[in-house]
C-alpha positions as a Markdown table, in Angstrom:
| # | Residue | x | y | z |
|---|---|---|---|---|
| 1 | Unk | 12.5 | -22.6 | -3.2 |
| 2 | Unk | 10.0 | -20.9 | -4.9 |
| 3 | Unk | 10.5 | -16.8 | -5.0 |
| 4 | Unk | 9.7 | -14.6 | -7.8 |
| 5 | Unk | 13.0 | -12.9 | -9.5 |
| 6 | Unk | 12.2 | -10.6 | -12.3 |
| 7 | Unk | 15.2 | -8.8 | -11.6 |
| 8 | Unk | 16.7 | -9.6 | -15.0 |
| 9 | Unk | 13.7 | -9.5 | -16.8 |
| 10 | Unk | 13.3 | -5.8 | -16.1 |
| 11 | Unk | 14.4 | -2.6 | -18.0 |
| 12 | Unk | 15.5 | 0.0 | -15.6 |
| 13 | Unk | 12.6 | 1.9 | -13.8 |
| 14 | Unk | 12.1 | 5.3 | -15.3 |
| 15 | Unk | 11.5 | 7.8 | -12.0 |
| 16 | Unk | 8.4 | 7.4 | -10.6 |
| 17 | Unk | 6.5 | 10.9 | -9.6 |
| 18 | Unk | 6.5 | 12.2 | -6.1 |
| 19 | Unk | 3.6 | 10.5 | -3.8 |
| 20 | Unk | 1.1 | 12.3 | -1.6 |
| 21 | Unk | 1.2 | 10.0 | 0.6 |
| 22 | Unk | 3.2 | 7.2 | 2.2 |
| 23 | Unk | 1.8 | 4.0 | 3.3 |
| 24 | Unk | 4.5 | 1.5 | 5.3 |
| 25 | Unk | 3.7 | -1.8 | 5.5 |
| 26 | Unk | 5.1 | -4.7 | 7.6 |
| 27 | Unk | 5.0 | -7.9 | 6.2 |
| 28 | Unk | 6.7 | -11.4 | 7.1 |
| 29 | Unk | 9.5 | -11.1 | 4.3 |
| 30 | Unk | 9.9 | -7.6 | 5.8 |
| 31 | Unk | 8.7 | -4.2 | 5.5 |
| 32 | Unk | 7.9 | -2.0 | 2.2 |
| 33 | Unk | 6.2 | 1.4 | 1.3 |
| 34 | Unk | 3.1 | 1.8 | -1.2 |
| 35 | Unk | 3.5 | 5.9 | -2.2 |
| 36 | Unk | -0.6 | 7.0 | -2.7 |
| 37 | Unk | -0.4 | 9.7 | -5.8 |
| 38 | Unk | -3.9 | 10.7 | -5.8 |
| 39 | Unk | -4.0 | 12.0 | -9.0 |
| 40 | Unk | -4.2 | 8.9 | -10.4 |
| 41 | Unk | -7.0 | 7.5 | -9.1 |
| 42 | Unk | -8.3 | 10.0 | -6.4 |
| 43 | Unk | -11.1 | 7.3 | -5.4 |
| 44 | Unk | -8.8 | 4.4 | -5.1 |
| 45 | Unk | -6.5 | 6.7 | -3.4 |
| 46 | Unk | -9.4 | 7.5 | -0.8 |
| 47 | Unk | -10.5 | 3.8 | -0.4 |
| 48 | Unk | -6.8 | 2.3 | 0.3 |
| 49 | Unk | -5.9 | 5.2 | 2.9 |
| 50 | Unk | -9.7 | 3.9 | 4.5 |
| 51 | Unk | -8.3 | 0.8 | 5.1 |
| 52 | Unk | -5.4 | 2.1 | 6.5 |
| 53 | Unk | -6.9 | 4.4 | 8.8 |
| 54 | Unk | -9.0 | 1.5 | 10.3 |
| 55 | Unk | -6.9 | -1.0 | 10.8 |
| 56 | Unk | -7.8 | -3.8 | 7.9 |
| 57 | Unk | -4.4 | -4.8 | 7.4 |
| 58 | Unk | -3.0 | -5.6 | 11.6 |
| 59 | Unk | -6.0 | -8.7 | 10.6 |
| 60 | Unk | -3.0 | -10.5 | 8.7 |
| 61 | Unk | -3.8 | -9.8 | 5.3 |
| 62 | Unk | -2.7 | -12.7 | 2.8 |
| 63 | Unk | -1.0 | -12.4 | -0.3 |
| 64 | Unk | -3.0 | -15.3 | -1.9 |
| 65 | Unk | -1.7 | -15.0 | -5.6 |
| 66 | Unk | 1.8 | -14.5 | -6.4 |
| 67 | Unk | 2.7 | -15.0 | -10.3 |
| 68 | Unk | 6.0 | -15.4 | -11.5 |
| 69 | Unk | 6.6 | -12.3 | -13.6 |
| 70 | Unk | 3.1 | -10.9 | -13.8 |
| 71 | Unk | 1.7 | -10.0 | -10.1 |
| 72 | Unk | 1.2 | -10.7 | -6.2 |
| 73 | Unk | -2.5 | -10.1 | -5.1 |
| 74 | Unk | -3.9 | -9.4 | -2.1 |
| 75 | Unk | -6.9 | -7.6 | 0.2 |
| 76 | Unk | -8.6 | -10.2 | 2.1 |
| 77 | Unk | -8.0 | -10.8 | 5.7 |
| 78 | Unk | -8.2 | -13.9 | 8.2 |
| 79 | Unk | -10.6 | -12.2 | 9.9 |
| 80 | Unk | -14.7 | -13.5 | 8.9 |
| 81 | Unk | -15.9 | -10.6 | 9.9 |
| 82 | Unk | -14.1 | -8.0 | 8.8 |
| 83 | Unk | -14.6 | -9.7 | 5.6 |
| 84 | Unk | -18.1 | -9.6 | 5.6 |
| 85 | Unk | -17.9 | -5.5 | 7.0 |
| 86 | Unk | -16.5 | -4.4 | 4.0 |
| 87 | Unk | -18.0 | -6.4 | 1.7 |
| 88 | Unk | -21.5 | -4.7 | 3.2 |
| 89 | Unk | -19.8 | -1.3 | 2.5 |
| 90 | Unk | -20.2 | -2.4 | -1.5 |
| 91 | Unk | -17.9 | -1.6 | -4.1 |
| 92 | Unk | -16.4 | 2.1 | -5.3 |
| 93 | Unk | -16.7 | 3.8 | -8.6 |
| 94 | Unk | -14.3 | 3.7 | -11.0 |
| 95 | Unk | -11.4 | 6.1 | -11.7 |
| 96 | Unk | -10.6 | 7.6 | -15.2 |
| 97 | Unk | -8.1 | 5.2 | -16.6 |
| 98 | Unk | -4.5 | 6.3 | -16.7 |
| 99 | Unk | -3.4 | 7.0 | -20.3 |
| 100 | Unk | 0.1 | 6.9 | -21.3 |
| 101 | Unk | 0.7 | 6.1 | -25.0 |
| 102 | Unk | 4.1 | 4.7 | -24.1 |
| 103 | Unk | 3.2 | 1.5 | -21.0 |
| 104 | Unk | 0.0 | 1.6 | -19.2 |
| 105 | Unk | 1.1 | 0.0 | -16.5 |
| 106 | Unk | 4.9 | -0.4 | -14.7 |
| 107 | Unk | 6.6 | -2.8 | -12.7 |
| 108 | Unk | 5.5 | -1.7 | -8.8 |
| 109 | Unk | 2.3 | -0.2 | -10.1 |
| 110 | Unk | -0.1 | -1.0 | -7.4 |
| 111 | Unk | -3.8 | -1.3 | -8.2 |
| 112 | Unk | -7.2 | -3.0 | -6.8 |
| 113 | Unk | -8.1 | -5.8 | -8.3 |
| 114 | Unk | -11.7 | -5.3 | -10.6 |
| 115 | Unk | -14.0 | -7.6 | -12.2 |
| 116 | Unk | -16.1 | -5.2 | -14.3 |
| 117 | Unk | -17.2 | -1.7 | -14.2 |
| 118 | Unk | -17.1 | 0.0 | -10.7 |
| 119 | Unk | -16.3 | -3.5 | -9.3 |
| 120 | Unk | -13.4 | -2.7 | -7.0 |
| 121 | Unk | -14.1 | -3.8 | -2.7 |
| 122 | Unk | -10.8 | -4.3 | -0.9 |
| 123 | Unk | -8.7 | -7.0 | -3.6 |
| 124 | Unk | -5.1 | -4.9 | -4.4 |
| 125 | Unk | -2.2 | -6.1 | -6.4 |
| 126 | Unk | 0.9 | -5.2 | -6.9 |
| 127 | Unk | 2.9 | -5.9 | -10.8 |
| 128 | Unk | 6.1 | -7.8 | -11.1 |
| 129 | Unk | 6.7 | -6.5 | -14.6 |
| 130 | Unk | 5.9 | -3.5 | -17.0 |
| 131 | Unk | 2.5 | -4.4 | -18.9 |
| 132 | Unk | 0.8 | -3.4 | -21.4 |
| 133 | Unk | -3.0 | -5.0 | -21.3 |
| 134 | Unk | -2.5 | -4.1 | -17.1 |
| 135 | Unk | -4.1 | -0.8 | -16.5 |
| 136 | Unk | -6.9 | -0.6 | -20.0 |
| 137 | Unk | -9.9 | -0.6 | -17.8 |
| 138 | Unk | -10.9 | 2.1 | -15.6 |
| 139 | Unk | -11.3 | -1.2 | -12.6 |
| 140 | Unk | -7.2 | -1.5 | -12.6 |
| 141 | Unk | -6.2 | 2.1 | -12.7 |
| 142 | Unk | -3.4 | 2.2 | -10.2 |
| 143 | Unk | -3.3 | 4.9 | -7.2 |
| 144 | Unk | 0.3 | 4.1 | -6.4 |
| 145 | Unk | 3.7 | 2.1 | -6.7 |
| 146 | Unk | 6.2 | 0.5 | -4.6 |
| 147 | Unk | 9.4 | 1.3 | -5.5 |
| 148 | Unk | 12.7 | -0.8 | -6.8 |
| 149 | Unk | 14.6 | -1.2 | -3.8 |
| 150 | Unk | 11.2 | -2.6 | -1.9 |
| 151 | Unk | 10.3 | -4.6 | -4.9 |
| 152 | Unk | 13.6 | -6.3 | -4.9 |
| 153 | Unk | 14.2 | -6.7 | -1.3 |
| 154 | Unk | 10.5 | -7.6 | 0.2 |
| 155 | Unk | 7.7 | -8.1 | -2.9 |
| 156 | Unk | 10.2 | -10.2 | -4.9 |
| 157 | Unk | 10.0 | -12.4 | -2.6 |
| 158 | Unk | 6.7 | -13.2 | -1.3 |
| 159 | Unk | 6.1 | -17.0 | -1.7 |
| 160 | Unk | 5.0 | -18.0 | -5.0 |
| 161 | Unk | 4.8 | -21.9 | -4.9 |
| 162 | Unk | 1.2 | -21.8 | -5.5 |
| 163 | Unk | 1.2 | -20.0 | -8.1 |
| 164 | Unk | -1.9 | -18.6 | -10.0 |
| 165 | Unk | -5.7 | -19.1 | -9.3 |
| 166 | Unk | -7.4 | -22.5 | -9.9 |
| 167 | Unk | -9.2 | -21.5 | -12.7 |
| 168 | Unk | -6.1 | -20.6 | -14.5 |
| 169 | Unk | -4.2 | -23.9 | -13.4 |
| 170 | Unk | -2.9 | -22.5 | -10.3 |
| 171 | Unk | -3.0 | -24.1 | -6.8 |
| 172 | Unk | -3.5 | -20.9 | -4.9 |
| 173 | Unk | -6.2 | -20.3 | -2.0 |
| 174 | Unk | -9.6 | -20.2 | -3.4 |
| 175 | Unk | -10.6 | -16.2 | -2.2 |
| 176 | Unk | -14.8 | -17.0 | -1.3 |
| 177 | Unk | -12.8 | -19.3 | 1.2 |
| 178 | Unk | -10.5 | -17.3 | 2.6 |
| 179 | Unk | -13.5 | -14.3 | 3.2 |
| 180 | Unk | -15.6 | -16.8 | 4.4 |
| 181 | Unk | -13.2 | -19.1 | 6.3 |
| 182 | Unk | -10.4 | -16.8 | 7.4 |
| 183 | Unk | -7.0 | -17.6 | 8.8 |
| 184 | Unk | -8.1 | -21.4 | 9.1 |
| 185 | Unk | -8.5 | -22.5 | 6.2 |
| 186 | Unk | -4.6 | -20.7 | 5.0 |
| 187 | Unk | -3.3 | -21.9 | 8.1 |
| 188 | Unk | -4.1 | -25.4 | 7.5 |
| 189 | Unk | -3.9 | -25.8 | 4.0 |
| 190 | Unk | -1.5 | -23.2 | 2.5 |
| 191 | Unk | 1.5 | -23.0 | 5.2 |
| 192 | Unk | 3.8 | -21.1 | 3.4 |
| 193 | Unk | 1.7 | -18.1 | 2.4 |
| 194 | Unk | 3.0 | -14.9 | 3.2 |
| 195 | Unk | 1.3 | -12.3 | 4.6 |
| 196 | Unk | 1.1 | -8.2 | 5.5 |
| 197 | Unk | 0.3 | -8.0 | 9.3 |
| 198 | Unk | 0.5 | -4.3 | 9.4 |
| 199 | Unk | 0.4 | -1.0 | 7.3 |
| 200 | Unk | 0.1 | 2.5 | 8.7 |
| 201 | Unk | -0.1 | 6.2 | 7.0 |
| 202 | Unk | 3.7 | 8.1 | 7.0 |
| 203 | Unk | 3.6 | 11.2 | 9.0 |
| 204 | Unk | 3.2 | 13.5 | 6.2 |
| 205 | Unk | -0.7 | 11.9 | 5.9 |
| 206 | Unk | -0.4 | 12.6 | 9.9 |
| 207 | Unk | 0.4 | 15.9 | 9.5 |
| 208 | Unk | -2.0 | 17.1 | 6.8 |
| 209 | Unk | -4.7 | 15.6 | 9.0 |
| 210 | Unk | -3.9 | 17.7 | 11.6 |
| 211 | Unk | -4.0 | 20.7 | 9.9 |
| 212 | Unk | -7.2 | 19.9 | 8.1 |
| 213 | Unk | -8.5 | 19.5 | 11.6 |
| 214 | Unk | -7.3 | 22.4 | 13.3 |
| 215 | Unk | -9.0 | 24.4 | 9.9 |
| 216 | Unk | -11.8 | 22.9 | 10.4 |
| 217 | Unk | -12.2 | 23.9 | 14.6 |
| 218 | Unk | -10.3 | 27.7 | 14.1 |
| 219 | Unk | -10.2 | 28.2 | 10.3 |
| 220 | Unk | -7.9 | 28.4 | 7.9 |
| 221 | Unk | -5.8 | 31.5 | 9.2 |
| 222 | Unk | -5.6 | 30.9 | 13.1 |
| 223 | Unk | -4.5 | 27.3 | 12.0 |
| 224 | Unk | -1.5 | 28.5 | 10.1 |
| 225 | Unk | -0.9 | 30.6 | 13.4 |
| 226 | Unk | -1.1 | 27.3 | 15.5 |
| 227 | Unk | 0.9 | 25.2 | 12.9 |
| 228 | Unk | 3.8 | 28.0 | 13.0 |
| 229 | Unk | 3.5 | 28.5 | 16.4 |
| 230 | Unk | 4.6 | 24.9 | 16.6 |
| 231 | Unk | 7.3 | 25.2 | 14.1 |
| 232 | Unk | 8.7 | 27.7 | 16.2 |
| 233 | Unk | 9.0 | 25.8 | 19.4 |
| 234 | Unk | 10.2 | 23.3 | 18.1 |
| 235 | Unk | 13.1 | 24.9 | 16.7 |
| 236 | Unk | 13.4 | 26.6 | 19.8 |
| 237 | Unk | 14.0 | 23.3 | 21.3 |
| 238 | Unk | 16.1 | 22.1 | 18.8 |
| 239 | Unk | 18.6 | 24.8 | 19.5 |
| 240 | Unk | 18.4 | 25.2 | 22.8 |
| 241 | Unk | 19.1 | 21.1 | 23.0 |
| 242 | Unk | 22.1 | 22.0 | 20.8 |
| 243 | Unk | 23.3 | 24.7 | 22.8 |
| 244 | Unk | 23.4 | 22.3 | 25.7 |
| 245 | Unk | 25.3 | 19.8 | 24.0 |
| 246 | Unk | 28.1 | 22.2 | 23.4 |
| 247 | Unk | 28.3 | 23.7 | 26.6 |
| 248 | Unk | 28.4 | 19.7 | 27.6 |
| 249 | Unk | 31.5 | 19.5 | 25.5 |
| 250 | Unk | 33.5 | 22.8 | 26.5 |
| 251 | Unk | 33.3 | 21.7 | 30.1 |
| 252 | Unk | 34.3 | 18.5 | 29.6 |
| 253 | Unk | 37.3 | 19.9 | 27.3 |
């Protein structure tokens, strides 16, 4: 059984900061949450929640590279020709690297995968372990985390029999072949990959878009008159569903 435990390798996590954002993600050792804090890396932030918003990851996305105490990468899915869609779209600029004198980069830290300056397309991965060469270049500045309890109970245990990439002695899916191949080529020759099939924005993200909408059709002060409008109803409802429940009881008493 190959499965990556770090548990006893790692300090306890100091309190990460709250997220913007909330991304939940459904994956075949079961569902975790990246939290999007945009002031880290306010373009990688943008590009992640874009491929959330359209759907990239309900394409079974695989997680190709799972290292033992180091990190689980991901970001390219069985699907040719999404591949080759947002590969056209070209690559993002760089974020300002995150500085913090005392560990770059923490366990949970999630990040796109660079190659170079403003390198980074769709690749993502996740850390097993706090590191500090992880996060030096602007290309791996992370725009969120996953927290403990997921890491232990989902990302811990993606499958990590394959280990590493070929080039570093690894036996794990070559990546031009999985964008250029897709969900045949894992299928067939790498059986025990895991994968994310889903991941869709929390209802704060839902929320915020709504509002941002409804300021950009009424403005900014008749959409704080809708919004609390809506509040208002619905506590209306809220008590009046109450209410009934009560009256419900008395009679029945």
């Amino acid at each position: 059984l190959h499965t990556c435990n770090v548990a006893a390798q790692v300090a306890t996590q100091e309190p990460f900061p709250t997220a913007d954002y909330v991304v939940r993600c459904k994956s075949t050792k079961g569902q975790f949450a990246i939290n999007i804090v945009e002031k880290w890396a306010p373009i990688g932030s943008r590009r992640f929640i874009e491929m959330v918003e359209s759907g990239y990851f309900k394409n079974k996305v695989s997680m190709f590279r799972v290292v033992e105490g180091f990190l689980v990468q991901f970001g390219i899915t069985n699907n040719v020709t999404l591949n080759r869609e947002w590969r056209n779209k070209g690559p993002i600029k760089d974020d300002p690297a995150l500085k913090d004198p005392k560990l770059p980069f923490k366990r949970g830290y999630v990040s796109f995968a660079g190659g170079g300056p403003h390198s980074r397309t769709t690749q993502t991965f996740i850390a097993f372990k706090d590191s500090d060469f992880l996060g030096q270049a602007p290309w791996e500045t992370p725009f969120g985390y996953v927290n403990a309890k997921d890491m232990k109970k989902v990302v811990d245990r993606f499958y990590s029999g394959y280990g590493d990439m070929q080039d570093f002695g690894g036996r794990a899916p070559e990546q031009g072949r999985i964008a250029n191949e897709g969900g045949r080529y894992l299928e067939s020759e790498f059986p025990d990959i895991d994968y994310i099939e889903d991941c869709v924005m929390g209802r704060s993200f839902k929320a915020k878009k709504l509002i941002h909408k409804a300021e950009e059709k009424l403005g900014r002060f008749w959409s704080v008159v809708v919004v609390f409008a809506a509040a208002l109803a619905l506590l209306a409802v809220i008590s009046f569903a109450a209410r009934l429940a009560m009256s419900t009881s008395n009679k029945r008493d």
